[in-house]
SEDREN-994589 format. One record per residue (C-alpha): x, y, z. Coordinates in steps of 0.1 Angstrom, whole numbers, padded with zeros to 4 digits, always signed. Example, Ala and Ser with C-alpha at 12.3 -4.5 7.8 and 13.67 -1.06 7.14 Angstrom:
REM residues 2
+0123-0045+0078
+0137-0011+0071
REM end
This chain:
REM residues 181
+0868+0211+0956
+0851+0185+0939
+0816+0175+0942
+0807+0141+0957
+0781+0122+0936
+0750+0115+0949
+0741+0084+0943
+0702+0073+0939
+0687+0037+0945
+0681+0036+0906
+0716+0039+0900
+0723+0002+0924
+0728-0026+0908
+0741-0060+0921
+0729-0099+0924
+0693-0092+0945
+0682-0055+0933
+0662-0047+0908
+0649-0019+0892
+0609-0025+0888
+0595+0005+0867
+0566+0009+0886
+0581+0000+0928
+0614+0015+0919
+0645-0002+0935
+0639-0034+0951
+0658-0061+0974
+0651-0095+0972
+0658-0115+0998
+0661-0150+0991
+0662-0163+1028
+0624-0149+1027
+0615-0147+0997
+0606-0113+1000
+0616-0080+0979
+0616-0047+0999
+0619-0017+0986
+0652+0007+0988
+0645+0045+0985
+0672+0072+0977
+0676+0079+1014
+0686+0041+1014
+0717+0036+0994
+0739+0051+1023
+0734+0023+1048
+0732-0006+1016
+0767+0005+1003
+0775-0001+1036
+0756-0036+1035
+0779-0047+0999
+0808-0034+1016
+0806-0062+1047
+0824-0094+1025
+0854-0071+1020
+0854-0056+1054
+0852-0091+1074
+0879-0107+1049
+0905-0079+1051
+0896-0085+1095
+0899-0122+1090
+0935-0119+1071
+0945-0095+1094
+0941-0117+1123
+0966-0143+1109
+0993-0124+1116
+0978-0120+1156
+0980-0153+1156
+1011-0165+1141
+0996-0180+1110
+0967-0198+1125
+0940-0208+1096
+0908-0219+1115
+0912-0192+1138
+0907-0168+1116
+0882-0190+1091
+0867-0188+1128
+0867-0151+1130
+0856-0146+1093
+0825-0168+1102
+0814-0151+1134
+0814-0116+1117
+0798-0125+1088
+0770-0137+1101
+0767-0117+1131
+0772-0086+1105
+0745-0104+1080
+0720-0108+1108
+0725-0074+1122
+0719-0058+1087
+0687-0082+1081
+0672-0072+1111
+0679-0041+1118
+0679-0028+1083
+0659-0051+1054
+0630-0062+1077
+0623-0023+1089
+0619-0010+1049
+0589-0011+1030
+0575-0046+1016
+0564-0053+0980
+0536-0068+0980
+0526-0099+0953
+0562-0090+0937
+0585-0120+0919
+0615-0110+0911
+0621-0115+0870
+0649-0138+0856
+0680-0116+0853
+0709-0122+0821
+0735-0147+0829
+0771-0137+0840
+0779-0149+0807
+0755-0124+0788
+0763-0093+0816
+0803-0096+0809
+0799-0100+0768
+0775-0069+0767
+0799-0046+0791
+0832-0056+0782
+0852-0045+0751
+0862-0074+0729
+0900-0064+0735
+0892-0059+0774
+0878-0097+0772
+0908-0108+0753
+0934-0088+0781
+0911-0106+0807
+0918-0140+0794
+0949-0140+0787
+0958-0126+0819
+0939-0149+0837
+0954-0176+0817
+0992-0166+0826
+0981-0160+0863
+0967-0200+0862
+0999-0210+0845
+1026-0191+0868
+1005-0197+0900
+1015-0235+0905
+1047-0228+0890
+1054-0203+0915
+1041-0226+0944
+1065-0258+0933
+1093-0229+0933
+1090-0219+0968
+1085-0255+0982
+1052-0246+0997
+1035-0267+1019
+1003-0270+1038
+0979-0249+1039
+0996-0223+1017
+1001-0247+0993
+0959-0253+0995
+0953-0218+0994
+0971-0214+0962
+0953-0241+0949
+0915-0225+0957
+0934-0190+0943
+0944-0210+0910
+0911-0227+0908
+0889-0201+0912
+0912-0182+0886
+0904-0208+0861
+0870-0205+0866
+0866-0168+0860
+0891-0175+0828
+0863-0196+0813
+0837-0172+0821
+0858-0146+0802
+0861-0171+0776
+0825-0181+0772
+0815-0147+0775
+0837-0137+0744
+0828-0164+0723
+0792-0151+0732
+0801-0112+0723
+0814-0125+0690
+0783-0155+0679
+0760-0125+0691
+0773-0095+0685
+0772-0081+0718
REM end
């Protein structure tokens, strides 16, 4: 049987943590303006934190089909747990660790600069071009099937926010290649 991997704070990485050489792992909240530090014995109840977007989306979707397609019903429910679930965690969870005291957190890479340094030129070039047929076939697709509404909306934030993460790819290749990333 396999082992599991243990995985320590040093090895978390995501929008508000950093890794301070002498504090270790920290959070930074930006409703406070605080960091607070994450020990080892942590990371089980964050993971749990990073997994709450996914979780209340996937309970948001699934309630369309409870109630027969209705949008702001479940843009309703989506709402409601997100914030109940972001409070919860904030209180119950953030507030209780350790504070760091007189810390700032230091101006992290762009998106830009993170995607040209751990993607593969080929893997960037896949990406785009991907992305690019996905922008192309999505409206196509949507004139096709006559949709209407708020599907047809929907596949216009879907196709939109494609697009932007095309350009990212984009700018983040052009960057790998000026730079030598």
């Amino acid at each position: 049987m396999p082992q599991r991997k243990i995985i320590k704070a040093s090895d978390l990485s995501g929008m508000y943590i950093y890794q301070d050489p002498k504090r270790g792992t920290i959070f930074y909240d930006i409703l406070t303006n605080k960091g607070y530090i994450l020990t080892s014995s942590d990371v089980k109840t964050y993971t749990i934190f990073t997994a709450m977007l996914p979780l209340c989306l996937v309970v948001a979707l699934g309630s369309l089909s409870l109630f027969s397609n209705n949008y702001l019903m479940a843009l309703i429910i989506f709402a409601v747990l997100f914030i109940s679930y972001e409070l919860l965690f904030r209180v119950f969870f953030f507030y209780k660790l350790p504070e760091a005291e007189n810390w700032h957190p230091v101006k992290k890479e762009s998106i830009f600069v993170q995607m040209a340094r751990n993607f593969t030129t080929p893997r960037l070039v896949i990406l785009i071009v991907l992305l690019s047929a996905l922008s192309v076939l999505m409206p196509l697709y949507a004139r096709m099937q006559n949709f209407e509404g708020m599907n047809l909306y929907a596949m216009y934030v879907i196709e939109f926010l494609t697009m932007a993460v095309d350009f990212i790819a984009i700018v983040a290749l052009t960057l790998k290649i000026r730079n030598n990333y």
